[in-house]
C-alpha positions in Angstrom: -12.6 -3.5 8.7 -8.8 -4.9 8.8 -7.5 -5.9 6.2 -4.0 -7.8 6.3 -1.3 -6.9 3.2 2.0 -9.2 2.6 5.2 -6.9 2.7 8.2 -9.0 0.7 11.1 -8.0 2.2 15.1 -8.4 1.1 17.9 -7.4 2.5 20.4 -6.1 -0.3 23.8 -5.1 1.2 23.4 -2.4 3.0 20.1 -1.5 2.1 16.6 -3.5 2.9 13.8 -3.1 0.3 10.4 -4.3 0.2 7.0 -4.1 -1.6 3.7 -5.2 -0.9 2.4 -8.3 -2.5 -1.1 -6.9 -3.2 -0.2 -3.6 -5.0 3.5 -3.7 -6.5 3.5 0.2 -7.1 4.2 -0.1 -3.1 7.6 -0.6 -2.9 10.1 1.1 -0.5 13.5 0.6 0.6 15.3 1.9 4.2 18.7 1.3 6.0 16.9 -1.1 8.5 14.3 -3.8 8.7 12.1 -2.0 11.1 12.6 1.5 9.2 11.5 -0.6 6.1 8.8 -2.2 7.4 7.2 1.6 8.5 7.7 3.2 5.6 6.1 0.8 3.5 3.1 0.9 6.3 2.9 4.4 5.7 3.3 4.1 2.1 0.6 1.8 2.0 -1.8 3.8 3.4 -1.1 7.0 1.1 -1.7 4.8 -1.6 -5.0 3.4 -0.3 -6.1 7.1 0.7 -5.4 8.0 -3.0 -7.0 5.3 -4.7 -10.4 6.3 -2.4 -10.2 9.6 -2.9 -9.9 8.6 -7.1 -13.1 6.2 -5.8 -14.8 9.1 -5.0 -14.8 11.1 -7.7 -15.8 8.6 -10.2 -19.1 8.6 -7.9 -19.2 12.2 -9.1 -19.3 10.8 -12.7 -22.1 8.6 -12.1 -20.6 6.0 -11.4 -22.3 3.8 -7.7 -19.8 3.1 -4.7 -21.5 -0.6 -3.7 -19.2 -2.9 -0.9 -18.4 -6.1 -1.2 -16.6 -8.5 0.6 -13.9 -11.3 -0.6 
C-alpha cells in the first residue's frame, strides 16, 4: 500500500527546512531543496518503522493489530 505524505518546505537564507504535514515530529532541514526533500524521505520512514515496531509490541501486551483503511 502507498501512502502519499505532504512535506512543507521553506527556504530560510541559506538553509531549506521542512516537515511533514501528517506527523510534525518529522521535520528536517539541509543546504538544498533536493537534499531536503531526501532527508526528510528518509526521516519519514525511520519514524514509520519505529512507530510499527512500538505497534508490535503492544500486540505483545494483548493488545489486536486489526487494518483499516481511510
Amino acid at each position: 500500500m502507498t501512502h502519499t505524505y505532504t512535506a512543507l518546505i521553506q527556504q530560510r537564507g541559506e538553509w531549506w527546512v521542512g516537515r511533514i504535514q501528517e506527523l510534525p515530529s518529522v521535520n528536517c532541514q539541509e543546504r538544498t531543496r533536493e537534499e531536503l526533500l531526501d532527508t526528510l524521505k528518509i526521516t519519514l520512514g525511520e519514524m514509520l518503522e519505529i512507530n510499527r515496531e512500538e505497534a508490535v509490541s503492544l500486540t505483545q501486551n494483548g493488545y489486536q493489530a486489526v487494518a483499516i483503511q481511510l
